[in-house]
C-alpha positions in Angstrom: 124.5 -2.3 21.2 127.4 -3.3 18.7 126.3 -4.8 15.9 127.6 -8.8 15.5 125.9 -10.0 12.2 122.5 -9.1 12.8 123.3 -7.6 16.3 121.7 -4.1 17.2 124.1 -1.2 17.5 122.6 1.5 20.4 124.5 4.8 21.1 125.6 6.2 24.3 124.7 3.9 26.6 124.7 0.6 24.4 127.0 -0.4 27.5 123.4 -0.9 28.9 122.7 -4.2 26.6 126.0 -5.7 25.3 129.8 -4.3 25.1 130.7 -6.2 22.0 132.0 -9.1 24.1 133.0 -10.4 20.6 136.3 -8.0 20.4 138.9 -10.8 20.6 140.7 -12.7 18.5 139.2 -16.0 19.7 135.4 -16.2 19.0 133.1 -17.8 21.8 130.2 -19.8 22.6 127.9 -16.6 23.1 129.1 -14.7 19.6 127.8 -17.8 17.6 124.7 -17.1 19.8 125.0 -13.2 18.3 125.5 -14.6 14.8 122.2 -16.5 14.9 120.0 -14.1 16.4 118.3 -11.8 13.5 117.8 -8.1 15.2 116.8 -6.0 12.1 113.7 -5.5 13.8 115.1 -4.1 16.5 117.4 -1.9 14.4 114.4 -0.5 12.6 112.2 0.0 15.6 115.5 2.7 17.1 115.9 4.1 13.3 112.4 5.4 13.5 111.8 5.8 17.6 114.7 7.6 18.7 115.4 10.2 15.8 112.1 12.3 16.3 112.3 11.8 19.8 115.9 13.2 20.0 114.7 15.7 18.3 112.1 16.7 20.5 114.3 16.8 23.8 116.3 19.0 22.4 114.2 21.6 21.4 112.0 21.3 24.3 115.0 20.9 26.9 117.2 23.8 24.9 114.4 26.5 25.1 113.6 25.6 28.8 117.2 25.5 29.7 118.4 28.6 27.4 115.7 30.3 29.3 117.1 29.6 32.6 121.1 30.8 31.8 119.2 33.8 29.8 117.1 34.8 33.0 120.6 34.4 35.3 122.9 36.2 32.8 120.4 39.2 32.5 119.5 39.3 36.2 123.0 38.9 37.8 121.7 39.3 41.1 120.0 36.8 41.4 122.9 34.6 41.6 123.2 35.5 45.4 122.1 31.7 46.8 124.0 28.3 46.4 120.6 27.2 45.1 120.7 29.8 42.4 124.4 28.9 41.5 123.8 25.5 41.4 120.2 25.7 39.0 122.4 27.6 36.5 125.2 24.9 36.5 122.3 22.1 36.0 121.0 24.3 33.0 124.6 24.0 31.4 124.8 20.6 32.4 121.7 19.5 30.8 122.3 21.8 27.7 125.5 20.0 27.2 123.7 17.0 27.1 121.1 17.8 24.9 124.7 18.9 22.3 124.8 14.7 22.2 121.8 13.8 21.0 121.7 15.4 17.4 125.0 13.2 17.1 123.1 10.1 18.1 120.0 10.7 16.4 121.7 10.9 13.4 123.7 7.9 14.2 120.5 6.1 14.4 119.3 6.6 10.9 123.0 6.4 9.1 125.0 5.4 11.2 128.4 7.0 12.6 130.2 9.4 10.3 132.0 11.8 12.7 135.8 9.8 13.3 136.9 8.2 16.6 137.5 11.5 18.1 134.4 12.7 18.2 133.0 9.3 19.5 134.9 9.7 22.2 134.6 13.0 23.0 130.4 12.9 22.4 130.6 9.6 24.9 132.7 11.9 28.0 130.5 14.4 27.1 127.4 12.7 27.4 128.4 11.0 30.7 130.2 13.8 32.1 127.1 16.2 32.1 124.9 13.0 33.4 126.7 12.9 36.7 126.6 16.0 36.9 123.2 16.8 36.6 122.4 14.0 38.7 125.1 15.6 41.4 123.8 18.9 41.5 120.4 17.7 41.6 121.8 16.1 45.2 123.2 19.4 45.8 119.9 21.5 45.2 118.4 19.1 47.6 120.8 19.6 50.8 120.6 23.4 49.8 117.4 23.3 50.5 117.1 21.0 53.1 119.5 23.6 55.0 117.9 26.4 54.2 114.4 25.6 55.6 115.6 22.6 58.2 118.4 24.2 59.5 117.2 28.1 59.5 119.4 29.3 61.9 122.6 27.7 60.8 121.6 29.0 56.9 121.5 32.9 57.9 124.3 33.0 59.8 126.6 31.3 57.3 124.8 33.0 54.0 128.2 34.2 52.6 130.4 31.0 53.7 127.4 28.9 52.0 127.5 31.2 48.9 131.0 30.8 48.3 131.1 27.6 49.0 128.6 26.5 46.2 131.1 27.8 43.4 133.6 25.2 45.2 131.3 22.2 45.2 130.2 23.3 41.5 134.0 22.8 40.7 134.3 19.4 42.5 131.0 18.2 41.0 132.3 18.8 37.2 135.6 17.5 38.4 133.9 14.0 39.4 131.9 14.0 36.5 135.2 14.1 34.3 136.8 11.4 36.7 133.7 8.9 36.3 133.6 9.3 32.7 137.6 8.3 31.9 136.0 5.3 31.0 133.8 6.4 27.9 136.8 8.1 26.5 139.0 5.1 27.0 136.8 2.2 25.6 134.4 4.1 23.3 135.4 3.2 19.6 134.1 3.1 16.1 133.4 -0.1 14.3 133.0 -0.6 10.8 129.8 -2.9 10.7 127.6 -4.3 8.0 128.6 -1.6 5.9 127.8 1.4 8.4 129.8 2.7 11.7 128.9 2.2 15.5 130.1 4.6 18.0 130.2 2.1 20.6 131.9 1.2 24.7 134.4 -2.0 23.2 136.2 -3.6 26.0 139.7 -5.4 25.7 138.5 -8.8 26.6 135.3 -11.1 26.7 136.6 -12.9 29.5 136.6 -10.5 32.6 133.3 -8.9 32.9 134.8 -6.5 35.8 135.4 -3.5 34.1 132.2 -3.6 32.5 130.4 -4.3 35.9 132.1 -1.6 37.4 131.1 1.2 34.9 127.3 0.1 35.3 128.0 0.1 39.4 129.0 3.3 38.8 126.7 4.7 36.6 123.6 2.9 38.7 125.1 4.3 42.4 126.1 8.1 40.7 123.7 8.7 38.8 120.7 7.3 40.9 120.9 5.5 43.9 123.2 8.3 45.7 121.0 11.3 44.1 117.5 9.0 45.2 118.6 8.5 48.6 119.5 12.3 49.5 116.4 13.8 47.6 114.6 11.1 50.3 116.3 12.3 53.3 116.3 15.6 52.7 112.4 16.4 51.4 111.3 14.0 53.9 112.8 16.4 56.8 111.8 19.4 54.3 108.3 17.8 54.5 108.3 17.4 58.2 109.2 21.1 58.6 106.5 22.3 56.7 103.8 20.4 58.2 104.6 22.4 61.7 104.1 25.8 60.4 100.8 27.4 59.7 101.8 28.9 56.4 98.5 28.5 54.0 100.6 28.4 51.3 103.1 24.9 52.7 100.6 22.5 50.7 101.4 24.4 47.1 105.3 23.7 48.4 104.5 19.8 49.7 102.6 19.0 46.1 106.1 20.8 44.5 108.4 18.5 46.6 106.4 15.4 45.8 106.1 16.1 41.8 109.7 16.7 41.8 110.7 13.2 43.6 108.0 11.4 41.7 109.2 12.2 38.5 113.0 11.8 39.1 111.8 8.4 40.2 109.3 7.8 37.5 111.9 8.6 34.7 115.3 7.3 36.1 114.1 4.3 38.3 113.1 1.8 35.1 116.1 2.5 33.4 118.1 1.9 36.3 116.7 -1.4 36.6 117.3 -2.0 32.6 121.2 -1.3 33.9 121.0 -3.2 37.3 119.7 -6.7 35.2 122.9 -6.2 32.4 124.7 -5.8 35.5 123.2 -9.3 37.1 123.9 -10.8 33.8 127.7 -9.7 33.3 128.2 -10.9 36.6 126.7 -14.5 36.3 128.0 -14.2 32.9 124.2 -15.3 31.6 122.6 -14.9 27.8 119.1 -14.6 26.9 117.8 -16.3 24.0 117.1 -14.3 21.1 113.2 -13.5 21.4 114.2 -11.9 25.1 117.0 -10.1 23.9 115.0 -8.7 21.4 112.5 -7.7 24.1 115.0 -6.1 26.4 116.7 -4.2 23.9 113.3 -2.9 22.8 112.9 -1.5 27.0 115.8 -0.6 26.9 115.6 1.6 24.4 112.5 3.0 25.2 113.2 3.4 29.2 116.6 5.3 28.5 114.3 8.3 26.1 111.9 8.7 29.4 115.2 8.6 31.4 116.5 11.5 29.2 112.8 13.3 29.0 114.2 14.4 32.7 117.0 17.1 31.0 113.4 18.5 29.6 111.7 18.9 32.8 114.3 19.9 34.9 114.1 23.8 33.8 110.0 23.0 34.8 110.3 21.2 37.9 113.3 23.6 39.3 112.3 26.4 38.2 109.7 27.7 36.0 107.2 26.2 38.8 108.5 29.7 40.7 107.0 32.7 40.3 110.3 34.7 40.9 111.3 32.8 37.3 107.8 34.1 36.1 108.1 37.0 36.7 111.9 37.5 35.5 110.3 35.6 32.2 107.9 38.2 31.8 110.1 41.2 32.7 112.6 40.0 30.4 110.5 40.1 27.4 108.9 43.5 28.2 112.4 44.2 28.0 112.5 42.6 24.2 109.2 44.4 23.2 107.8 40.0 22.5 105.0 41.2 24.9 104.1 44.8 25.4 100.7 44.8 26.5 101.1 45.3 30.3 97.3 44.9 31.9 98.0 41.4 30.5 101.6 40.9 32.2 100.2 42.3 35.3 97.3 39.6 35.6 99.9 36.7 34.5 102.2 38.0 37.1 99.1 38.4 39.6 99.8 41.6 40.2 102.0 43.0 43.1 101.1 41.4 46.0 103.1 37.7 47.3 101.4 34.7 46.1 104.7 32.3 46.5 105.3 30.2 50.0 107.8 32.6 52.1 108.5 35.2 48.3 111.5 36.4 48.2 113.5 34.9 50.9 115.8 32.3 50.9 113.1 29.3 51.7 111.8 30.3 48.7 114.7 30.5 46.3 116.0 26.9 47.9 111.8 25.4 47.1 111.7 27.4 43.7 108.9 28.3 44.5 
């Protein structure tokens, strides 16, 4: 949030708790509100919260998702299902995100240092690769709703679907660009209490719109649209699974269910954090400044379990399979990290298939 006196300045998505609705000439009833409401709290709390934390994503997410593109650019073959193609763009994605947060870690503790440029460039950025790693996990979830719903249809168009994933890869980083015009357009850098904010500043404190929109956009693309496919298409997965007789469908029914509870667990609260500074630009409504406080706090803290996803996304998409296991393994028998082999082979489980359908396409589209 943009700091106004003793206001608190947030990165990235400071959009979330106030757009510096004091950036106008004429100063209104709520910025004398600002001016009187003492936030240094609140600034120490994210000095000390979110550096560390920052930190820990992105080593955490970088070696999971480093991993992934190393596995795919060493075993070329593999990239043979739209599933496939559409894990390796989600690993870029989310290591593009995971580029941002150094930026705004570093912001948090000294504030911004890096020009207007790069503020708005590190804001497209961030949003661009959040839409579309919420997009292509929408993708990954038709994929595989095809391939085990709609068997028939999935063999015979194998080569159609194949190409066709490079095509929707295109559009998804193409929409992900067009939703984020609006971080390069309003993001700026303010020169406050001594120290700079990379912050979203908007042209006027009177219409709210443009503001609203950006959260409606950010709250439909990046979770509501995502939620509701993943829904429909693992509750048919789920339906499909508990007709066949395969003793391994339960392994694949407690995968589907950790990977929708924990995009829900990690993106639903702040979602809500965005749909009540949405409810408030639109009844154009202040809280006093013990709650703002409070929220800011959430806030804060619901948007680093929100980002904790870019972490488990190489975990929940991928490493869960053993086909990733064993490329893991293989890979550094390869780099000599690991050379005693009785010790691969029992890791690996030895040669025979322990995965739900190995090797086909079910189990490429379940990651399993």
């Amino acid at each position: 949030m943009p700091v106004i006196g003793d206001m608190v300045t947030s990165p990235m998505d400071s959009e979330v708790f106030d757009y510096d609705s004091s950036f106008t000439p004429t100063v209104g009833e709520d910025v004398v509100d600002d001016f009187m409401c003492d936030k240094s709290a609140v600034r120490a709390f994210r000095g000390q919260y979110e550096p560390p934390l920052y930190w820990f994503i992105v080593i955490l997410g970088g070696l999971g998702n480093l991993t992934v593109v190393w596995i795919y650019l060493h075993f070329r073959q593999r990239l043979k299902t739209m599933t496939d193609v559409y894990l390796l763009n989600l690993a870029v994605a989310d290591l593009f995100f995971l580029g941002t947060l150094p930026l705004w870690a570093v912001e948090a503790n000294q504030g911004w240092s890096f020009g207007l440029g790069l503020c708005k460039v590190t804001y497209a950025l961030y949003k661009i690769n959040f839409f579309s790693s919420m997009l292509l996990l929408t993708c990954i979830s038709v994929d595989r709703y095809v391939v085990i719903v709609q068997t028939t249809m999935a063999q015979n168009s194998k080569r159609q679907r194949l190409s066709c994933s490079k095509l929707v890869c295109a559009c998804v980083w193409l929409l992900a660009v067009v939703l984020a015009l609006p971080e390069f357009m309003f993001a700026n850098v303010k020169e406050l209490e001594g120290r700079g904010s990379c912050t979203m500043v908007y042209w006027s404190n009177q219409d709210n719109r443009t503001k609203i929109l950006v959260l409606a956009l950010q709250i439909c693309m990046g979770f509501c649209l995502p939620l509701l496919v993943m829904v429909f298409c693992y509750a048919g997965i789920i339906r499909t699974l508990l007709k066949t007789r395969n003793f391994k469908k339960h392994k694949a029914l407690r995968v589907i269910m950790v990977v929708v509870a924990v995009f829900v667990l990690s993106q639903l609260p702040y979602n809500s954090v965005l749909v009540v500074e949405a409810t408030k630009a639109v009844n154009s409504t202040e809280m006093d400044c013990d709650a703002e406080k409070r929220f800011d706090v959430a806030g804060q803290v619901l948007k680093s379990l929100a980002y904790m996803h870019a972490c488990l996304n190489p975990f929940l998409y991928v490493f869960v399979g053993e086909r990733f296991r064993r490329d893991v393994l293989k890979l550094i028998r390869i780099y000599h990290c690991w050379p005693a082999q009785g010790i691969v082979s029992k890791i690996q489980g030895g040669p025979g298939r322990s995965s739900v359908m190995s090797d086909t396409d079910t189990t490429q589209a379940l990651s399993l």
